[in-house]
PyMOL Python script that loads the backbone (N, CA, C, O; Angstrom):
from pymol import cmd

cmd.read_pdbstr("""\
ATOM      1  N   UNK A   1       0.803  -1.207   0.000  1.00  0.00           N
ATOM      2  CA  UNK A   1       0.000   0.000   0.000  1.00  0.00           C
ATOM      3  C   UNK A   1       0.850   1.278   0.000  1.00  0.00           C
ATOM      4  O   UNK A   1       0.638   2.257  -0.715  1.00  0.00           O
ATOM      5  N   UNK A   2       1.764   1.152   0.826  1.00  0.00           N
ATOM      6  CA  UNK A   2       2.612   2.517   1.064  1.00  0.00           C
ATOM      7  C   UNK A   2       3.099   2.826  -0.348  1.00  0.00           C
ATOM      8  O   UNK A   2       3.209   3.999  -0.704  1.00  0.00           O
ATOM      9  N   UNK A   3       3.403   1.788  -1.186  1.00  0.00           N
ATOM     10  CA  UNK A   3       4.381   1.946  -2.597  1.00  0.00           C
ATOM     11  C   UNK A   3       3.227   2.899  -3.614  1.00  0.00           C
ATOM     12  O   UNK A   3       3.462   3.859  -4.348  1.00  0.00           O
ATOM     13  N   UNK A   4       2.100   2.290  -3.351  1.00  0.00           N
ATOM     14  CA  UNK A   4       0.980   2.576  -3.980  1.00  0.00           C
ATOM     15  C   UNK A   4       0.800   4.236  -3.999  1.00  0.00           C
ATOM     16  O   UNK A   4       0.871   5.001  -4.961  1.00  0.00           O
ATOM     17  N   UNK A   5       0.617   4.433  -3.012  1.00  0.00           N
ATOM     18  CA  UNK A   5       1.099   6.136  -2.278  1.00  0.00           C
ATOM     19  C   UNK A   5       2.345   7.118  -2.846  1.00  0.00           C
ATOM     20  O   UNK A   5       2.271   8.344  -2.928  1.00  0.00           O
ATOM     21  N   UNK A   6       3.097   6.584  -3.087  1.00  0.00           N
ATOM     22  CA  UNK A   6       4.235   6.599  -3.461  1.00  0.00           C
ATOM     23  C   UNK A   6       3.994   7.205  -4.695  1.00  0.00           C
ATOM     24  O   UNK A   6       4.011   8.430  -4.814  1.00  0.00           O
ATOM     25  N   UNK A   7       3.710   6.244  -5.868  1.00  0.00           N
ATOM     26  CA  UNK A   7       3.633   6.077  -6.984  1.00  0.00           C
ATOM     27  C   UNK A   7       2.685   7.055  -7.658  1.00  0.00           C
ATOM     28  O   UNK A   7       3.073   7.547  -8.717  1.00  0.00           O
ATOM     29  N   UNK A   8       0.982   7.548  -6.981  1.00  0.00           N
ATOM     30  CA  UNK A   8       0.503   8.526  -6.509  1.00  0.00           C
ATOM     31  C   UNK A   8       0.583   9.709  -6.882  1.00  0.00           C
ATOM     32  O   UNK A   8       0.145  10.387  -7.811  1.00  0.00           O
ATOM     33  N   UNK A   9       1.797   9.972  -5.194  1.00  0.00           N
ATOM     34  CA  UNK A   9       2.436  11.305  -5.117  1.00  0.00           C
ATOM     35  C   UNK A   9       3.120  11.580  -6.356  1.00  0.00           C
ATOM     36  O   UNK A   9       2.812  12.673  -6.831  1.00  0.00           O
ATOM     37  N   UNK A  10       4.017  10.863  -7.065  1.00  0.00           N
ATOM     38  CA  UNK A  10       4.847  11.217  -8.089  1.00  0.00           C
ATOM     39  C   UNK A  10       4.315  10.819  -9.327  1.00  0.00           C
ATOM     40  O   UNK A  10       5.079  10.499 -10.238  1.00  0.00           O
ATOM     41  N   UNK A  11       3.348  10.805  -9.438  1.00  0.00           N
ATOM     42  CA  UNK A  11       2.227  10.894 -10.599  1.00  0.00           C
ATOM     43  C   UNK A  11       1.747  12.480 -10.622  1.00  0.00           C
ATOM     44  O   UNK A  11       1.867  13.349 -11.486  1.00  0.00           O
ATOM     45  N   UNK A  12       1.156  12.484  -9.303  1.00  0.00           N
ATOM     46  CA  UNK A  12       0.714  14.009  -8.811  1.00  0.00           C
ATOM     47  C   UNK A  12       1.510  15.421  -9.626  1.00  0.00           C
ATOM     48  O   UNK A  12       1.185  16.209 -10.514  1.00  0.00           O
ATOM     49  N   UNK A  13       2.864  15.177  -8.642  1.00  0.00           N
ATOM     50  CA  UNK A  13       3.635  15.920  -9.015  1.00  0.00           C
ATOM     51  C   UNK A  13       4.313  15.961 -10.340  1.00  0.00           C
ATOM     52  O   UNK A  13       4.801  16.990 -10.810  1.00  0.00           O
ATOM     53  N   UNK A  14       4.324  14.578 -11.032  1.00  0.00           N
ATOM     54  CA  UNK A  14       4.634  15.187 -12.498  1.00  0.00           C
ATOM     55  C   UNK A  14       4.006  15.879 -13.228  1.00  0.00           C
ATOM     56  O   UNK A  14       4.571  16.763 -13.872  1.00  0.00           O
ATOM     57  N   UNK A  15       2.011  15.548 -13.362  1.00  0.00           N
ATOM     58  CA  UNK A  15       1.312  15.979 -13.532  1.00  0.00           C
ATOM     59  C   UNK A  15       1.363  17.385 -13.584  1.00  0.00           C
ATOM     60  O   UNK A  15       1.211  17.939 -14.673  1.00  0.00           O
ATOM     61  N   UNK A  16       1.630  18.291 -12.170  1.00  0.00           N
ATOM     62  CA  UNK A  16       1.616  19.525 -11.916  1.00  0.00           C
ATOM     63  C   UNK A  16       2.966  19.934 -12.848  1.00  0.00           C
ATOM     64  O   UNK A  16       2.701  20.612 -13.841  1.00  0.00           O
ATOM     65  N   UNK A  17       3.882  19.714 -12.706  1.00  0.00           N
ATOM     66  CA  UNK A  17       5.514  20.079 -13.333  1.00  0.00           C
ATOM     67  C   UNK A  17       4.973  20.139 -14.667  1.00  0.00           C
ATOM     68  O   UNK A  17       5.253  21.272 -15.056  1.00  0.00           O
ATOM     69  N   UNK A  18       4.358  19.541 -15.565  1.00  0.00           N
ATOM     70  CA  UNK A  18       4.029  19.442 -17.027  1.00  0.00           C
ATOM     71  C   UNK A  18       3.078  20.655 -17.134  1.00  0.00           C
ATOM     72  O   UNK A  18       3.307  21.465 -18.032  1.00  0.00           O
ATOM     73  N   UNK A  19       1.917  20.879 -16.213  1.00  0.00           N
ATOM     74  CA  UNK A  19       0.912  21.779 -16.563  1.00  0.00           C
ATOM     75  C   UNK A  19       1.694  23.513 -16.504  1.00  0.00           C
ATOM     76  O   UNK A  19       1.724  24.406 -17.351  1.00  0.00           O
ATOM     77  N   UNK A  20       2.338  23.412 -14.877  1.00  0.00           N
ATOM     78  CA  UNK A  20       2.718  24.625 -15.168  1.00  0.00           C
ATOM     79  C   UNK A  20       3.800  25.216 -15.979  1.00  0.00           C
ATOM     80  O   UNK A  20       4.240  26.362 -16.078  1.00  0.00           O
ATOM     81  N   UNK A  21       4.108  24.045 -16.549  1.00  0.00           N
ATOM     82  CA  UNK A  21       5.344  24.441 -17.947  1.00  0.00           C
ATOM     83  C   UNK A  21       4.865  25.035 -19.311  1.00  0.00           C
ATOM     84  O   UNK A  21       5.357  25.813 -20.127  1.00  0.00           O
ATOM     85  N   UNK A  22       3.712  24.347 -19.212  1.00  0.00           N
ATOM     86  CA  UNK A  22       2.685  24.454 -20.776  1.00  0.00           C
ATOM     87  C   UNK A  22       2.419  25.582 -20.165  1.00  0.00           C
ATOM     88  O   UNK A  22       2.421  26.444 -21.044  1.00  0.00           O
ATOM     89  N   UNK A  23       2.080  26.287 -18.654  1.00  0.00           N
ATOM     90  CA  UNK A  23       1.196  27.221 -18.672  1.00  0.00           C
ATOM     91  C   UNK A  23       2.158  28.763 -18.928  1.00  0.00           C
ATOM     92  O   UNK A  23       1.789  29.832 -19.414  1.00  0.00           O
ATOM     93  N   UNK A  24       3.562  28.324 -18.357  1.00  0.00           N
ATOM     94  CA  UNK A  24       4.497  29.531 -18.135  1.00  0.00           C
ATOM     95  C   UNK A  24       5.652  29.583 -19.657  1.00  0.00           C
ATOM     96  O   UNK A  24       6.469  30.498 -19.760  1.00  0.00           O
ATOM     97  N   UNK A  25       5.551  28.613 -20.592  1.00  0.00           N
ATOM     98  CA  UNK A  25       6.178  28.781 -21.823  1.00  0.00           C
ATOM     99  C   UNK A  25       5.669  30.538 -22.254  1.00  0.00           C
ATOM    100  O   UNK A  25       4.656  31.158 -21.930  1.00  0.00           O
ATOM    101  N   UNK A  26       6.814  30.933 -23.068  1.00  0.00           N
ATOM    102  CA  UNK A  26       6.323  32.391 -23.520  1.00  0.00           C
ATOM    103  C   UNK A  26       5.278  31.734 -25.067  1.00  0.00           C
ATOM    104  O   UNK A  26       5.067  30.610 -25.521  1.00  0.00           O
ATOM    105  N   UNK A  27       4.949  32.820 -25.371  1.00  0.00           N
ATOM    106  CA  UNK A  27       3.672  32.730 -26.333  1.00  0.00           C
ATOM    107  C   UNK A  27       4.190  32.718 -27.963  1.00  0.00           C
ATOM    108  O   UNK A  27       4.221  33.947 -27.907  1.00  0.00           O
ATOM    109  N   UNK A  28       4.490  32.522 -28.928  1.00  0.00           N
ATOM    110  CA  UNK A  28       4.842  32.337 -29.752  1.00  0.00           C
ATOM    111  C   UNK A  28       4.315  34.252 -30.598  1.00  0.00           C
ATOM    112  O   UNK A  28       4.698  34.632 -31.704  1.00  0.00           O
ATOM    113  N   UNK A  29       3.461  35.012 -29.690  1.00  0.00           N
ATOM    114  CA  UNK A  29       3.325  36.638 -30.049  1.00  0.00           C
ATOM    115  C   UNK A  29       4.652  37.170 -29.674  1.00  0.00           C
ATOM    116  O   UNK A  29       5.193  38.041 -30.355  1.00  0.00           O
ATOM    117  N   UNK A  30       5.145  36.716 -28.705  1.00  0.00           N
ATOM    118  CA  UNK A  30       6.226  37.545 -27.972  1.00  0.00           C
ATOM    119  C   UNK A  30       7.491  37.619 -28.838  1.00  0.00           C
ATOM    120  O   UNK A  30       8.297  38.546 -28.771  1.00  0.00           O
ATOM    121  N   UNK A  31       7.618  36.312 -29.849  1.00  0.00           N
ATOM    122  CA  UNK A  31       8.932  36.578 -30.828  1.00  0.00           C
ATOM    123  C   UNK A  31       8.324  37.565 -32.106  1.00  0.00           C
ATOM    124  O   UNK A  31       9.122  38.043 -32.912  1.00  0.00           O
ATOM    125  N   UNK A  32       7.267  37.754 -32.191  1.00  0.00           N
ATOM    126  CA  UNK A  32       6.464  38.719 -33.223  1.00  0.00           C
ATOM    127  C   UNK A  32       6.768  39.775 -32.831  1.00  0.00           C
ATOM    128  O   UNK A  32       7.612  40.473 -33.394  1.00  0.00           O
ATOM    129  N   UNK A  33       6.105  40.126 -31.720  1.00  0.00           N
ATOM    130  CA  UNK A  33       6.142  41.212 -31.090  1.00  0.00           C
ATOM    131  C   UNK A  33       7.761  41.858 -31.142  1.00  0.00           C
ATOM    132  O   UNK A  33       8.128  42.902 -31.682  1.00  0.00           O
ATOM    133  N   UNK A  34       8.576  40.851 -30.385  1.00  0.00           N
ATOM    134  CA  UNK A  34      10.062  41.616 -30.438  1.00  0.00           C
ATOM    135  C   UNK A  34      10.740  42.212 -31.727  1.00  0.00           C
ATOM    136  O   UNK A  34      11.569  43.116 -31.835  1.00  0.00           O
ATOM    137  N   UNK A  35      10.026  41.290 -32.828  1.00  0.00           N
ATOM    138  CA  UNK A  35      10.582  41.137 -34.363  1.00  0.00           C
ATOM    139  C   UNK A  35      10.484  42.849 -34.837  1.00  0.00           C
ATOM    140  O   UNK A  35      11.333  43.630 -35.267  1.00  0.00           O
ATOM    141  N   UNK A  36       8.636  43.021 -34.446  1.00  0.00           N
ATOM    142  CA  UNK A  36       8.307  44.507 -35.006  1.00  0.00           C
ATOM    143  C   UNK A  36       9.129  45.554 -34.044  1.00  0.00           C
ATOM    144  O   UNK A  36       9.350  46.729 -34.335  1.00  0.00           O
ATOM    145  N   UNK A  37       9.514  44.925 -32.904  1.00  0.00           N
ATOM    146  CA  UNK A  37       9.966  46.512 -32.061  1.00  0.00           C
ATOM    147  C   UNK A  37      11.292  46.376 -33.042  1.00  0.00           C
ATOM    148  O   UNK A  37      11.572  47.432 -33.607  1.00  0.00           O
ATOM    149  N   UNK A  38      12.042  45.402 -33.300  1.00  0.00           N
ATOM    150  CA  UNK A  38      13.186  45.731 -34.008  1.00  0.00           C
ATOM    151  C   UNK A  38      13.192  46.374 -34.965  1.00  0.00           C
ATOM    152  O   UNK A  38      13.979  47.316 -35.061  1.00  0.00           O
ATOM    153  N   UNK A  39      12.241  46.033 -36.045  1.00  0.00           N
ATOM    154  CA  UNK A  39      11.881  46.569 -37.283  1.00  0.00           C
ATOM    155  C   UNK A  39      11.378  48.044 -37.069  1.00  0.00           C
ATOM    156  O   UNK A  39      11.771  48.821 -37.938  1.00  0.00           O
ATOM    157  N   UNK A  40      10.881  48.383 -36.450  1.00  0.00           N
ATOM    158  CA  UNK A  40      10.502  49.854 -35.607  1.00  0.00           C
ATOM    159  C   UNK A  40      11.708  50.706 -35.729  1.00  0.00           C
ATOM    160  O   UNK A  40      11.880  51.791 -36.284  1.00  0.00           O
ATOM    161  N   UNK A  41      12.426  49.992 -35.122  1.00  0.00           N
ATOM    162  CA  UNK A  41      14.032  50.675 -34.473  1.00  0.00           C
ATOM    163  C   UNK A  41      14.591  51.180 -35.738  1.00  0.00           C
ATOM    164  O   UNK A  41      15.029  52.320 -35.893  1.00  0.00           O
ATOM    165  N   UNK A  42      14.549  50.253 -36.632  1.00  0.00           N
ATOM    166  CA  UNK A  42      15.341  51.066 -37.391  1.00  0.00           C
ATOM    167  C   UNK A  42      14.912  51.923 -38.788  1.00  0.00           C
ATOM    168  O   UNK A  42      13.763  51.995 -39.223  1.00  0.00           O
ATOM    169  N   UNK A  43      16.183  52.592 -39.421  1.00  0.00           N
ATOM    170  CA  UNK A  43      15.413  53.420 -40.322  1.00  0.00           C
ATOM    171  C   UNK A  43      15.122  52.808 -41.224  1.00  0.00           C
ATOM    172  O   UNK A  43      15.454  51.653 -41.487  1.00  0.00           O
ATOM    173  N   UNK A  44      14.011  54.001 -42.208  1.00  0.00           N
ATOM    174  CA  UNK A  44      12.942  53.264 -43.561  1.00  0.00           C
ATOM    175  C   UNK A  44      14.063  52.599 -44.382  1.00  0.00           C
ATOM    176  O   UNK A  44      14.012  51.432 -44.770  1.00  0.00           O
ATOM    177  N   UNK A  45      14.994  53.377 -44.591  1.00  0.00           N
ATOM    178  CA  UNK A  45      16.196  52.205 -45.341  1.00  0.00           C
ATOM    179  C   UNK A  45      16.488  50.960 -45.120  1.00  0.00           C
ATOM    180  O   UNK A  45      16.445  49.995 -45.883  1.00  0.00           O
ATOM    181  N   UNK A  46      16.858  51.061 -43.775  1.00  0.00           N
ATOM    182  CA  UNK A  46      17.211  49.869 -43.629  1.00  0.00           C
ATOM    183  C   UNK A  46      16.105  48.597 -43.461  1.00  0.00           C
ATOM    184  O   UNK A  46      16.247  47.424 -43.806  1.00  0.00           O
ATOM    185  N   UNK A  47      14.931  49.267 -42.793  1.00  0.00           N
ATOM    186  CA  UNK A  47      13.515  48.271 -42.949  1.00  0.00           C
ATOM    187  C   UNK A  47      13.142  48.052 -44.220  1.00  0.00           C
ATOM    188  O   UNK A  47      12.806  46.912 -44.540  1.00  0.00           O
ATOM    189  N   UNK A  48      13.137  48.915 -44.999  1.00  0.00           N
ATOM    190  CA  UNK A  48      13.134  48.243 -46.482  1.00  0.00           C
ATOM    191  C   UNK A  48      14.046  46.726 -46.806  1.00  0.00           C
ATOM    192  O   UNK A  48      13.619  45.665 -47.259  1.00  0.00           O
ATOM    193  N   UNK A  49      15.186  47.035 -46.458  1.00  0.00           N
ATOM    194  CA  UNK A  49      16.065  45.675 -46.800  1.00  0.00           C
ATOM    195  C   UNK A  49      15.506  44.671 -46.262  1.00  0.00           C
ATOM    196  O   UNK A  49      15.343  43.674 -46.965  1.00  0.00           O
ATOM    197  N   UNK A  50      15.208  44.664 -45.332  1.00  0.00           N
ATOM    198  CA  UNK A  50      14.805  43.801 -43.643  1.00  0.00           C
ATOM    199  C   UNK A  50      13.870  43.388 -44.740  1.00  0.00           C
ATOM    200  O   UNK A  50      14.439  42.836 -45.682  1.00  0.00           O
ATOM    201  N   UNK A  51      13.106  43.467 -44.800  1.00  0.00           N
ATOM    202  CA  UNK A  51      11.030  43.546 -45.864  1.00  0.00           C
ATOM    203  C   UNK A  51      11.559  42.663 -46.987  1.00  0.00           C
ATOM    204  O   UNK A  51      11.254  41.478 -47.122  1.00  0.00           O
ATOM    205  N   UNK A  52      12.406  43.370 -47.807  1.00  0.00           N
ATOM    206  CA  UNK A  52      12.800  42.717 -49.176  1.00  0.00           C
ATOM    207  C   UNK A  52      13.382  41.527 -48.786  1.00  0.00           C
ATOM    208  O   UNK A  52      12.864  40.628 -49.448  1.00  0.00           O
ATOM    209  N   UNK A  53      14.256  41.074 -47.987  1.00  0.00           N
ATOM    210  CA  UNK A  53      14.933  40.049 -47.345  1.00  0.00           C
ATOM    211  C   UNK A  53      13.654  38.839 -47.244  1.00  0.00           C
ATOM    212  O   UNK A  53      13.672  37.674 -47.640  1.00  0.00           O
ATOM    213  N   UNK A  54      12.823  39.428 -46.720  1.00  0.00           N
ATOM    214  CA  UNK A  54      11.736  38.202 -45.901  1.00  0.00           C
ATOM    215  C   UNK A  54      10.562  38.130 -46.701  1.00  0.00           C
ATOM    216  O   UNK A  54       9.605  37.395 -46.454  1.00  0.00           O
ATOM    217  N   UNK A  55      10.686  39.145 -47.956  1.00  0.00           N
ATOM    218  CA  UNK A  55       9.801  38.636 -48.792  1.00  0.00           C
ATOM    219  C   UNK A  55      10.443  37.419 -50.329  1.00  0.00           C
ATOM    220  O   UNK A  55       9.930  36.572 -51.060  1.00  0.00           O
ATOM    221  N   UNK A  56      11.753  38.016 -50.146  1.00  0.00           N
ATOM    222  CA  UNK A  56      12.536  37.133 -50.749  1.00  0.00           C
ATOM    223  C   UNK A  56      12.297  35.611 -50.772  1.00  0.00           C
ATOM    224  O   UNK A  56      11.987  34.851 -51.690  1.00  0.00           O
ATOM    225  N   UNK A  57      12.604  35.364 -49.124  1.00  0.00           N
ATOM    226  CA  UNK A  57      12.798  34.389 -48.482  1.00  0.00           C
ATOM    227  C   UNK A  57      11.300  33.562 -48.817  1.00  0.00           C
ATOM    228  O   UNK A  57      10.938  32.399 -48.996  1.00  0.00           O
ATOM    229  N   UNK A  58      10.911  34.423 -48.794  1.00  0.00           N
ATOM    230  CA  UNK A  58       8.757  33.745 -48.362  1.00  0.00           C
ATOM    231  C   UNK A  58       8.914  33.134 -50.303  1.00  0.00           C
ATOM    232  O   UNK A  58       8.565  32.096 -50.865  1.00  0.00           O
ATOM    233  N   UNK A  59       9.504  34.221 -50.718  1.00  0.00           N
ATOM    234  CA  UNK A  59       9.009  33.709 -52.284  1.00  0.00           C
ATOM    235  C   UNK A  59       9.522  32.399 -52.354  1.00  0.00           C
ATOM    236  O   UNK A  59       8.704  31.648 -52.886  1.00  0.00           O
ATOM    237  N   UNK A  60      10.608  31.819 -52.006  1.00  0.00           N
ATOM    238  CA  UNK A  60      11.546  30.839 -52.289  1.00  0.00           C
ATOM    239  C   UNK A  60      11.252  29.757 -51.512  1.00  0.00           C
ATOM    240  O   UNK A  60      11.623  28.600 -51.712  1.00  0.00           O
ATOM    241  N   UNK A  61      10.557  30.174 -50.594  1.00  0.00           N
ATOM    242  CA  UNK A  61      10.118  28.948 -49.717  1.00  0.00           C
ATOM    243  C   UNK A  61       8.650  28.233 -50.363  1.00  0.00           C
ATOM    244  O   UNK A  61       8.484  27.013 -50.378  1.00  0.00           O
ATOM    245  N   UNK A  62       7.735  29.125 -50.833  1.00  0.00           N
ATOM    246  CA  UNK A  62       6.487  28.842 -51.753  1.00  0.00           C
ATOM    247  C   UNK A  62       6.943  28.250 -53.497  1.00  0.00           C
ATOM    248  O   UNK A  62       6.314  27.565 -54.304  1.00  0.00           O
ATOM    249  N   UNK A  63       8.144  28.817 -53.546  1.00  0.00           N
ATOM    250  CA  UNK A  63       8.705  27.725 -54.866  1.00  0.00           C
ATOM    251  C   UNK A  63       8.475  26.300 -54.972  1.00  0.00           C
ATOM    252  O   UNK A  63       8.918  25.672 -55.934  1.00  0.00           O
TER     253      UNK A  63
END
""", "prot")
cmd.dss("prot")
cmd.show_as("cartoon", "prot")
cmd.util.cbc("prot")
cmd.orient("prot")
């Protein structure tokens, strides 16, 4: 019985360790989000390149 208990508790607690991991991962907005403050930062020149770069990229990947 005691093992039983045992086995249980550390069911329990993995349980919890998994949920609050899924719950405290950052959000997949937050690398968006950082992307535009960068793109923000800098000037229309250089965000132009940045733009042309990743539309480049998008074209070549839909090839």
């Amino acid at each position: 019985m005691p093992v039983l208990v045992i086995v249980v508790l550390i069911a329990m607690v993995a349980t919890a360790a998994v949920l609050l991991r899924f719950r405290h991962r950052p959000h997949q907005d937050a690398g968006l989000h950082s992307f535009r403050r960068h793109i923000d930062a800098l000037s229309p020149e250089a965000r132009r390149e940045v733009i042309d770069r990743a539309r480049k990229r998008d074209d070549e990947e839909t090839d």
